[in-house]
N, C-alpha and C positions, 0 to 999 in steps of 0.2 A: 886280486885287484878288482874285479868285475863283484865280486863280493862286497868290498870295501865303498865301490860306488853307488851299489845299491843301497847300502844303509845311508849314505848323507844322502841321498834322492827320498829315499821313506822318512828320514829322519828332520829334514827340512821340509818337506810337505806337510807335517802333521804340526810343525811347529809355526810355518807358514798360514795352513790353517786355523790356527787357535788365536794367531796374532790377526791375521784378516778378518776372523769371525768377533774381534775384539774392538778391532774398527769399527767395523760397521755397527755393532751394538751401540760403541758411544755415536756416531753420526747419525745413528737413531734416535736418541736418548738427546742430541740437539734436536732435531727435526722438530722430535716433538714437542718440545720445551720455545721453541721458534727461537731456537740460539743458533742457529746453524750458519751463520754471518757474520758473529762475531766473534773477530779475530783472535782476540785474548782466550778464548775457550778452545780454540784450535792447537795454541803450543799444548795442549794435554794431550793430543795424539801423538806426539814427537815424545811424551814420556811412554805412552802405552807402547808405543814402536822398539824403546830403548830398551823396554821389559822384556819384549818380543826377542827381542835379539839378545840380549842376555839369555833368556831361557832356551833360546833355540841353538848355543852356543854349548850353556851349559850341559842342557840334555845330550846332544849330542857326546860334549869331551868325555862327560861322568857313564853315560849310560852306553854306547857304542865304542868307543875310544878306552874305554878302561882307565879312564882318569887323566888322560893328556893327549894334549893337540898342539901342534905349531900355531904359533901367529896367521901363517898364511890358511891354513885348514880352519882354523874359526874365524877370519876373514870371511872365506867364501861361504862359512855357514852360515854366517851371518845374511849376508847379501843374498845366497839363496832362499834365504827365511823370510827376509821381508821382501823377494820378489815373488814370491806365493801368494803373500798377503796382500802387494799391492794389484796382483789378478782379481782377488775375489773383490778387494774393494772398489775396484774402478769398475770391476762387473754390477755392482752395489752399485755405483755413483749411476750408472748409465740406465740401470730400471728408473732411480729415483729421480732425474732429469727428463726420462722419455716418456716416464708411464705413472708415477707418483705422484710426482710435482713440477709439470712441464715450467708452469710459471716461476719456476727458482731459477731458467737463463731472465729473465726477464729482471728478476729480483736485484741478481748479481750485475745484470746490466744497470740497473737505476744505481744501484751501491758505488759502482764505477763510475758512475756520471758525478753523482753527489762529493766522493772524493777528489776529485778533478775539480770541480767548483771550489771547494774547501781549500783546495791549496793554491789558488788565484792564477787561474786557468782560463785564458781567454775563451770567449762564445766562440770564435773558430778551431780556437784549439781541442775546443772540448766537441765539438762538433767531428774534427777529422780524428780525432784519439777512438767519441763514439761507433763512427763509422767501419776503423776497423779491429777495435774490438768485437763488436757484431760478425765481422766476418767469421770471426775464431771462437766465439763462445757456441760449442754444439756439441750434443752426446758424443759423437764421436772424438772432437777433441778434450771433452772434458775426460772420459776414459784416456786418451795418450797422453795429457797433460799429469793424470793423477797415479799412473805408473810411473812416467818419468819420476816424477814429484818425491813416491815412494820409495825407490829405487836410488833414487840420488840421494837424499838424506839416509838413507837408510844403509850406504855404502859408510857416508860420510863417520856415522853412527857405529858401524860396524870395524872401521877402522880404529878406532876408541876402543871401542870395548873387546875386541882381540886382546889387544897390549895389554891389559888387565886378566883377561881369561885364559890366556895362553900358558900353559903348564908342561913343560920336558919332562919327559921320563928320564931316568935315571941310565947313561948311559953305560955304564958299567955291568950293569944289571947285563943286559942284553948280552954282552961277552964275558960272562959269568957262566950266566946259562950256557951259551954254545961249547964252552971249553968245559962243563960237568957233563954236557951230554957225550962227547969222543971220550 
């Protein structure tokens, strides 16, 4: 068992890894393009995620598993996969907030403001909405905001794509073999 635990632990880190290190390539890849704001270029992370968890699913059943898993075992590889990911990225989000690009709370603060006007938002409304939004936009919660974030869709995600990757073995098999082996 202690065996069995260690490969989904090495086997969701590395897949955790590849998905985190995938994120943060495209949230570069806005940064620099100054798209990092717009909303519409964001749902491409939720495909890059969905890849994540698929692969981290698959590798796992096909190469660890010897080709089958329960629903609930790539559930949780799933989940463990993109809670990996969404470490390295919120570790990512918190350089590029604190030490990259401090003026992106700022950015996201105006963004805030302008939506709120846009959607016919009284001057005091928008004034106490500002107020405490300002309290909450900060590296430290932009990191627990962007784990939650990943971690919740990313359950959400995994719950999906189990029901599709989930493969029984054959259970006959199993009592085949015991009854050749006496």
């Amino acid at each position: 068992m202690e065996r069995s635990s260690n490969q989904i632990w090495k086997s969701t880190m590395t897949s955790g890894a590849i998905l985190g290190i995938a994120l943060v390539i495209y949230s570069i890849l806005l940064y620099v393009g100054n798209l990092l704001l717009v909303k519409s270029l964001g749902y491409i992370s939720y495909l890059i995620i969905l890849g994540g968890i698929y692969y981290g699913i698959k590798s796992f059943r096909d190469n660890v598993q010897g080709g089958v898993i329960s629903y609930g075992r790539a559930l949780g590889v799933g989940v463990l996969t993109v809670a990996f990911a969404a470490f390295i990225a919120s570790f990512f989000t918190y350089i590029q907030v604190k030490f990259i690009d401090p003026s992106m709370l700022d950015k996201i603060l105006n963004l805030t403001q302008q939506q709120l006007a846009e959607s016919g938002k009284s001057d005091a409304e928008i004034e106490m909405a500002m107020k405490f939004t300002q309290k909450w936009i900060t590296p430290g919660f932009m990191v627990i905001s962007t784990i939650f974030a990943y971690v919740f869709i990313g359950t959400l995600f995994s719950l999906i794509i189990a029901a599709f990757m989930k493969k029984e073995g054959d259970p006959f098999a199993e009592v085949s073999n015991s009854t050749e082996e006496q």
